[in-house]
N, C-alpha and C positions, 0 to 999 in steps of 0.2 A: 617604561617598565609598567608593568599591569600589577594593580594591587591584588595579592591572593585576597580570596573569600573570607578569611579569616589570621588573622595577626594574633601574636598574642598580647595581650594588655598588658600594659605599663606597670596597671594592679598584680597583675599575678608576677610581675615578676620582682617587683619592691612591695608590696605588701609584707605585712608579717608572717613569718614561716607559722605554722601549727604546732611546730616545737622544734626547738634549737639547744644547742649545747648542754649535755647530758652528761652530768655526774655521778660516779657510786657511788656512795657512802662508806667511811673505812670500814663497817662492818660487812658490808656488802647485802646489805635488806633493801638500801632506797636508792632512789635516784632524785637526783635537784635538776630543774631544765628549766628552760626559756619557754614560755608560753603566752599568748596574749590574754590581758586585761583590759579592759577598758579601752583598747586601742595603742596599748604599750605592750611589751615584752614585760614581764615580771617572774619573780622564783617561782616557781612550784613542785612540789615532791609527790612522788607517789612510791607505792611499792613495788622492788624490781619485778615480782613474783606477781604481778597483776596483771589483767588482760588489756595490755595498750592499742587494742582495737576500741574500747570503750573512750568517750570523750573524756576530759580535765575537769568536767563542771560535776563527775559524780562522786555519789560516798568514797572516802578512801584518799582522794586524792586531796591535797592539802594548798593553794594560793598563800605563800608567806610574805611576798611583796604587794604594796599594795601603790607603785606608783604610775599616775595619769597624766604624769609631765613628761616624763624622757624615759625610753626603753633602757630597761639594767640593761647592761652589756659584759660586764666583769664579774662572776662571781666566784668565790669556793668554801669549801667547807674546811674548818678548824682538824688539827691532825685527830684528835680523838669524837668526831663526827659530832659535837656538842650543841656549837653553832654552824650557821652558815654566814658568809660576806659579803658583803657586795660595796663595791665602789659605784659610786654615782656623783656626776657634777651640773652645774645650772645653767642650761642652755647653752652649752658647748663653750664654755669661758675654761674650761679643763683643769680647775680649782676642785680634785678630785676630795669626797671624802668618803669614811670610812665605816659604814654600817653592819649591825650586827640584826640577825633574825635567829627565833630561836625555833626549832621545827618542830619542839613537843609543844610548844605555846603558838600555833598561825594565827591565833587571834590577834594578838599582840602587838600591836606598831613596828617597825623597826626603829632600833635603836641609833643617831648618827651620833659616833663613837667620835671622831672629830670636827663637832662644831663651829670651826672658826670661819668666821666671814672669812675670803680672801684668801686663804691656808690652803695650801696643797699637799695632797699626800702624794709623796715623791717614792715609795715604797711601803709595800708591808711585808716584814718576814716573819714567819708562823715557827719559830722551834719545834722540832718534835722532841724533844728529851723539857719542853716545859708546856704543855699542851694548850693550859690557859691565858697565856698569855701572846702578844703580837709585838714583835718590836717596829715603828713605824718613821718615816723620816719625811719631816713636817717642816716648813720655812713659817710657822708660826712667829716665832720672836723675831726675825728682822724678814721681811720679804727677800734679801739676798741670800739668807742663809740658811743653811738646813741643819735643822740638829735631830739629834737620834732619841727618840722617847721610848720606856716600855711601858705598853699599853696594857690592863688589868681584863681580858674579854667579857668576863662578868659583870665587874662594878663601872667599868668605864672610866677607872683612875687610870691618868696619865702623868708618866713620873719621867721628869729629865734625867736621859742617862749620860749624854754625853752633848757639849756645848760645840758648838762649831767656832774656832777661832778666828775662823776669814777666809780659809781655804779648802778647806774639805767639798769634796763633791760630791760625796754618799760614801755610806757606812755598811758595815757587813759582819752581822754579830756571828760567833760561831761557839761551842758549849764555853768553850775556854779561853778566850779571844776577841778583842775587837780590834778590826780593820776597816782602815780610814781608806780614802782614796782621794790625790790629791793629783794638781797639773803643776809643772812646774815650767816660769819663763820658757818660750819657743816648742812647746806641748810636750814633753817629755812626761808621761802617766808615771806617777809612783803609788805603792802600795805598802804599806806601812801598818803597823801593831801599834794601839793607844798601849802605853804603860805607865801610869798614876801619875800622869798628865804628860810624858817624855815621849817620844816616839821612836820606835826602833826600823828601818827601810828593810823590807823585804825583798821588792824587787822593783826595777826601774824598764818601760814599756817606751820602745822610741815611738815618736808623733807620730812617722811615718805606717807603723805599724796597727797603732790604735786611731782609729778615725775617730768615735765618737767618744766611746767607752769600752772596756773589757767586753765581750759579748760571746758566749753567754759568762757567767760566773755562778758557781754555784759549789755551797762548804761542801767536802767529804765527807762522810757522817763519821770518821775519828777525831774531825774538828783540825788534822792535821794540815789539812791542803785545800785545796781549791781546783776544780775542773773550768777550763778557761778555753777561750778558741785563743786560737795562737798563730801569724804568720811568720813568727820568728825566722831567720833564713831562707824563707820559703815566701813563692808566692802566691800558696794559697794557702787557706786556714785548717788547720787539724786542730785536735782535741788532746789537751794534754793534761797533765797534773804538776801543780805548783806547789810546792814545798813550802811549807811557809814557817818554817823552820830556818834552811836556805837558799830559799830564793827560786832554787833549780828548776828545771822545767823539763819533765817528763814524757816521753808520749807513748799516750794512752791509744791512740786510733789515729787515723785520715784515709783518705781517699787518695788514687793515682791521679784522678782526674779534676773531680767535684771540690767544692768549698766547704766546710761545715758551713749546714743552712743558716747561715745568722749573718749581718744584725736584723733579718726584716721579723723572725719568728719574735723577736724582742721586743720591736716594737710595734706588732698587730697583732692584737690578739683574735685576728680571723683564723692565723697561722699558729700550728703549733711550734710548742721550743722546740730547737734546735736538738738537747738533752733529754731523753726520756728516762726517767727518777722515780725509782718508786714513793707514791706518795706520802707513806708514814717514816720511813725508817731516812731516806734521801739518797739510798744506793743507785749508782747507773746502772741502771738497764739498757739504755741503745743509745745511737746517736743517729744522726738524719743528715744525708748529705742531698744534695740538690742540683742534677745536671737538666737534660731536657727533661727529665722523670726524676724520682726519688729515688735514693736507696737509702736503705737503715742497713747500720750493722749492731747487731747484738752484743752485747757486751758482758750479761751474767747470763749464766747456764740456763737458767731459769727460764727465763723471756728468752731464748735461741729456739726452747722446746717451744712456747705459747706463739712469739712472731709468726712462723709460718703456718699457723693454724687461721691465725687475722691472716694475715694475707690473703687467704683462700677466700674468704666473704666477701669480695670485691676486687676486680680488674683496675681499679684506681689506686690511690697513693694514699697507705694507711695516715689520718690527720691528727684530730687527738683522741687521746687516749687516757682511761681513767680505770684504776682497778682496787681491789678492796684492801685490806691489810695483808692478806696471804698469799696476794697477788694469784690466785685462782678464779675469781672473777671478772669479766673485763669489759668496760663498753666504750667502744670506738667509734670512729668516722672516717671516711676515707674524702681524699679530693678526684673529683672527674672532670673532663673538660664539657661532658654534657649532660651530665646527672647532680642538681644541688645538696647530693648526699643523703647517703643513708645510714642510719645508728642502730649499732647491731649487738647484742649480749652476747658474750664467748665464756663458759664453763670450762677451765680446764681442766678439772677436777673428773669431769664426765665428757668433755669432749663436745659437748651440744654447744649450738650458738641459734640463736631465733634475733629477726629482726625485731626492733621494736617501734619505730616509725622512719617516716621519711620529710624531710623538712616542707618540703615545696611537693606536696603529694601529686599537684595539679597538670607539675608542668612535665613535658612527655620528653625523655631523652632522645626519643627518636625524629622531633622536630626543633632540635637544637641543635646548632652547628660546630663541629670537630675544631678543635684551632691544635694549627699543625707548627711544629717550633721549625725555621729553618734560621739560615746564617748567610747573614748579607756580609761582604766585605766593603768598607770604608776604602773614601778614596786615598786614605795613606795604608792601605791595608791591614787596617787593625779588623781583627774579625767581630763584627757584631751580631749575637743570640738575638732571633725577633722571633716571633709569633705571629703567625697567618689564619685569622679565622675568616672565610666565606660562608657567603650566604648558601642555604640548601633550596635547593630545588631551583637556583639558577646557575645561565650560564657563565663559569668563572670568567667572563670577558667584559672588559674595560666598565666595569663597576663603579659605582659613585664609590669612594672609598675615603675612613676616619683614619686620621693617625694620631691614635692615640696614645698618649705621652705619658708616663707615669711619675709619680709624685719623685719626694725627697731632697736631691737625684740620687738618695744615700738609701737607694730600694733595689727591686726587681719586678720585671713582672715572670710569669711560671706559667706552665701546665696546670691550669685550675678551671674550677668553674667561676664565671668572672657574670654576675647579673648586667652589667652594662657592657661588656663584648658581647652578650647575646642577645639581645637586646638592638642593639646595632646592626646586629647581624640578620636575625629577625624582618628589621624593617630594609634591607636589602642592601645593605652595604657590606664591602669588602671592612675587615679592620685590621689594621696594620702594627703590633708592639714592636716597637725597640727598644731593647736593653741597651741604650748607648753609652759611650766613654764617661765615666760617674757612675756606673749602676754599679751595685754590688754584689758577689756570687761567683764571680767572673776572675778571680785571683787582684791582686793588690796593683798589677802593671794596669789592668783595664781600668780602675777604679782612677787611680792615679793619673791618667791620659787623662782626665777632665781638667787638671789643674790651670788656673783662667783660663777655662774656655768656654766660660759662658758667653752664650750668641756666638760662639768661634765654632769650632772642631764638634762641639756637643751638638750644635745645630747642623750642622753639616751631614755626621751622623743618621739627623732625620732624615733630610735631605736625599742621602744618597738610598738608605732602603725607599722610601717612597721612587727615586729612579729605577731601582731595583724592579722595584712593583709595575711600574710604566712597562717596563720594557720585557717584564714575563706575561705580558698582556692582561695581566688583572684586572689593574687601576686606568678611568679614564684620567690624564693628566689635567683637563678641565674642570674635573669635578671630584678636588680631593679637601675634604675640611681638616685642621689641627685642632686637637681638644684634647686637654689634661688638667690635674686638678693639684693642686701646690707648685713647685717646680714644671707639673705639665699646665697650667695655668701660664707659668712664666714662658715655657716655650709655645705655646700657643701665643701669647704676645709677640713673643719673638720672630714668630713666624710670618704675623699679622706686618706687623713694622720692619723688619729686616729683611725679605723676600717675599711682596708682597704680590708677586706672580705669579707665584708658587700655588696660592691656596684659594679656593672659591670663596671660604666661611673660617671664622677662627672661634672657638671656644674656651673661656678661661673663666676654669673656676678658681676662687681662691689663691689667685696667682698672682704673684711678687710684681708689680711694676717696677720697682727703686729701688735697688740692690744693696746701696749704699743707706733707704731705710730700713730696708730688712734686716742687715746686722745691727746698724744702731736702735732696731726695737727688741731683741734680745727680751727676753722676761730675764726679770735680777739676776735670780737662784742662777742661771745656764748661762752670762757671759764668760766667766771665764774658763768655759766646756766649749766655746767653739773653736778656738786657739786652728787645731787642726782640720775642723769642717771649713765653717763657713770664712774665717779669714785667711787659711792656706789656699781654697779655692775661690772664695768672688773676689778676696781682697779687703783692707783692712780701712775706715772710710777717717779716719783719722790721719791718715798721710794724704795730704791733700795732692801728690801723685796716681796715689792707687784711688782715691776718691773720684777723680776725674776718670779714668779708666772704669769705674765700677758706674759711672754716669753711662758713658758711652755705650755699656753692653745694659742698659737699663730699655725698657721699652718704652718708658713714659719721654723720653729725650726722642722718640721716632715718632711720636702718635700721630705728627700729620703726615707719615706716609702713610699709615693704614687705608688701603683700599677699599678691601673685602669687608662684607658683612658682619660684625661680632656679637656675640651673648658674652656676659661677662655674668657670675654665679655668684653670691659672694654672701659667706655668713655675717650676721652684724659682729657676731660676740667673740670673731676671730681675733686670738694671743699670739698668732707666728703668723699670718700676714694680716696687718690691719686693713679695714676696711676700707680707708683711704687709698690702698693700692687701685681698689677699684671706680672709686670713686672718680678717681683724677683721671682714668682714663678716659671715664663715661662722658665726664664734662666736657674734656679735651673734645671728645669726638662731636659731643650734642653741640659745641659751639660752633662747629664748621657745616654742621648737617651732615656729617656721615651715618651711615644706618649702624646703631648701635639697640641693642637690646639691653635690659639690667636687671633683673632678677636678684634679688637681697631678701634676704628673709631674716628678722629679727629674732628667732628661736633658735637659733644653731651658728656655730662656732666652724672648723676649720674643714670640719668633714659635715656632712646632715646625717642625721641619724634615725630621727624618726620617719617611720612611714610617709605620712603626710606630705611632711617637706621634700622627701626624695620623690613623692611622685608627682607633684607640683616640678619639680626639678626635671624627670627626665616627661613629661610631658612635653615642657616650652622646650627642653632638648631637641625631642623628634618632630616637633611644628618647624622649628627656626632650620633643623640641618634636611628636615622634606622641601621648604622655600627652597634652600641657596644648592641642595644639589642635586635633586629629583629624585630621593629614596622616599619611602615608604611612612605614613604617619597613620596612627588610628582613626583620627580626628579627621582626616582625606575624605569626603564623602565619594 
């Protein structure tokens, strides 16, 4: 393969955007965004009504964060626009807490509203019917346990409101109402009403149903119900309303086809929810379902008339969305598979919409490569969603090609714009996603075919689209690498030690060697939350039957078959696979001489976050996968 003239940088494509996720203000005057300081992401606000062609450093524009250790990455504004928030934790240990900025005071420090060494904030709910106040769910007083505080946003007085007796798993205040959420023996979700310390059962959610948690959940603003994803009957999730009166279960919307988007918009906040709610009052406005593409359906009158006006500013999949109290205002984003998005003001009031920036202004949609969703079928014939992105400007034949593995296995990967599928792609490789048996999106039968099949059926899976790819003449069979980061960490092990003929080069970041440590390292607060994750599927490491089995599909029990080349990624300050995952491989291998690589960076936790790290990261990436399978590197002279 001939190196083109020009590649794009590593920088330009993990560097920091020029501004990133953009908020209204509920009056609808400012906007709060992402913008760099000091070589971090931090708040900053300006006026909607200002010229955002001019840069962030002039009069007008305001810097309220001022942090030079980790990029904010969470923030929002208080319902009556007072303060703004932001969660921030210490070097990816995910001990999140809970700060406050005030934006008529940027001079001003911010505030951390929960102090506690060690303490994680498990939730923040913002009332709208109490504006200054947050109620927050903190494992302060025993590391196992969570109890429910209200927090004072002003004074930063935090008041016990409700104690955790042993079992609760999060709480959910509503005007007139508090609900608990508890698991019961063999994962059975219950949802239950505190009443002056007695508890009354609302409704009862079988394990099979709820994998993780309720997802999404969110009060009604009569405080009567709750909007829930729900696969009751069904094997895919729709959107309904809970009674919390009796129990019942309503439906509110679904799709003939699609899943309601969740749990992944839940837990990344790259993704928007699932629920689009307006911000002050908490009424649905739409909901997001998620096949090869999106659809929203509307759901108040209101947003029916504005949705298809957004729509119109962009050929991609409207992302998030933020609008003022009269919901006439609105600034969005959309997902593309070759544009890193652009944020756009919509008037509905007058019908106008003007852009306002574009995050990664540098990089050119036109030399990014298209990723095409197709459907591999499994050799038991279960059908499996992947995604095909090829390199531009070569020819699609027998390609060095990545298959790349996505996290959880309790995710998806989508039609988006993805910086490390392009990236890959870029430097001339085929990249191959699989949504295999375990992904979720795919109805509760697909999700559920994982069940023990790690290193079984869920590998096979890869397996068989990578033949797929052989045989549509894409991929060279001699030059294909596995690389994923959590669960794709692990299946890049897996691939590495279990079919070690398969792969040129293996990559794993962050990935679980020892199945049977990974449930037993649990953080406190979340062992008795995995009931129906991780011990219905890897197995429970206390039956010394099922422990031996969770040996066996372990990678650290193969490591002297690994053939092939490895990089292993690994944050020090990783809570959900510790470091030692990687450690014990690296050793295993450095003691035989196998060619291992090891990369650990002492400032980051389960994911990298900051600039820096990630570009250190995908750097040694495309040296280590140019060596072992003849693509493309900057660094190539």
């Amino acid at each position: 393969m001939t190196v083109p003239s020009k590649l794009i940088a590593v920088e330009e494509f993990f560097g920091l955007p020029t501004r990133s996720r953009a908020l209204l203000s509920p009056d609808g005057t400012k906007v709060a965004f992402l913008a760099p300081w000091r070589g971090r992401l931090n708040v900053f606000i300006r006026d909607l009504d200002s010229d955002w062609t001019t840069p962030d450093d002039v009069p007008g524009v305001r810097r309220i964060t001022s942090d030079t250790r980790r990029n904010v990455d969470t923030f929002f504004w208080t319902a009556d626009g007072r303060y703004l928030l932001f969660q921030q934790d210490t070097d990816g240990d995910e001990n999140w807490h809970l700060h406050r900025v005030d934006p008529a005071r940027p001079g001003d420090p911010a505030v951390d509203l929960t102090p506690f060494a060690g303490v994680r904030l498990l939730g923040a709910q913002l009332p709208s019917d109490r504006p200054g106040t947050a109620f927050v769910q903190l494992n302060k007083r025993r590391p196992d346990l969570i109890d429910l505080y209200e927090l004072d946003l002003a004074t930063g007085r935090l008041t016990l409101t409700a104690e955790n007796p042993g079992d609760v798993l999060s709480w959910l205040r509503t005007p007139d109402r508090l609900l608990i959420f508890t698991m019961e023996e063999g994962g059975e979700h219950v949802l239950s009403e505190s009443l002056d310390g007695d508890r009354r059962t609302i409704a009862r959610f079988s394990g099979t149903d709820v994998l993780l948690a309720l997802a999404p959940v969110a009060p009604t603003p009569d405080g009567n119900g709750l909007w829930i994803g729900s696969s009751r009957g069904s094997d895919r999730t729709r959107l309904v309303r809970l009674d919390l009166d009796t129990g019942e279960q309503l439906g509110v919307d679904s799709h003939p086809v699609f899943d309601l988007d969740t749990p992944r918009p839940e837990a990344d906040p790259r993704f928007p929810s699932s629920l689009i709610l307006h911000p002050g009052t908490g009424e649905l406005l739409g909901a997001r379902y998620l096949g090869d593409r999106q659809e929203i359906h509307a759901l108040d009158p209101h947003f029916a008339a504005v949705l298809p006006r957004l729509a119109e500013l962009s050929d991609g999949d409207l992302a998030h969305v933020s609008c003022d109290a009269t919901a006439q205002r609105w600034i969005v984003d959309f997902t593309h598979d070759r544009d890193p998005g652009v944020t756009w003001f919509y008037d509905h009031a007058t019908g106008r919409a003007r852009r306002l920036f574009r995050p990664f202004p540098h990089l050119d949609p036109a030399r990014l490569a298209p990723v095409t969703p197709i459907t591999v079928t499994a050799r038991d014939g279960l059908d499996l969603p992947c995604h095909l992105t090829l390199p531009v400007g070569v020819e699609p034949r027998e390609l060095p090609t990545v298959l790349l593995v996505h996290g959880g296995p309790w995710y998806r990967d989508s039609w988006c714009y993805d910086p490390e599928v392009q990236l890959l792609a870029n430097r001339g490789y085929a990249v191959l996603q699989v949504n295999f048996r375990g992904s979720t999106g795919y109805g509760k039968a697909h999700t559920q075919a994982a069940i023990g099949q790690f290193a079984g059926r869920m590998h096979d899976d890869l397996i068989d689209a990578v033949d797929w790819a052989v045989e549509q003449g894409y991929t060279d069979p001699g030059r294909v690498a596995i690389y994923g980061c959590s669960y794709g960490g692990y299946a890049a092990l897996v691939g590495a030690a279990f079919t070690p003929d398969r792969f040129a080069a293996a990559v794993s970041y962050t990935g679980m060697s020892d199945l049977a440590d990974l449930v037993r390292s649990v953080v406190p607060f979340a062992r008795r939350s995995v009931e129906n994750s991780y011990l219905r599927y890897i197995g429970d490491p206390d039956d010394p039957r099922q422990e031996a089995d969770m040996l066996a599909r372990s990678p650290i029990s193969r490591v002297d078959d690994i053939t092939a080349p490895m990089l292993l990624i690994q944050g020090a300050n990783d809570v959900r696979v510790a470091r030692r995952h990687s450690d014990r491989v690296v050793d295993a291998l450095r003691a035989r001489g196998a060619e291992v690589e090891y990369l650990c960076n002492e400032t980051e936790g389960h994911w990298f976050i900051n600039p820096d790290s990630n570009i250190e990261l995908y750097r040694t990436l495309e040296r280590f996968l140019a060596r072992h399978l003849g693509g493309w590197s900057s660094t190539t002279s």
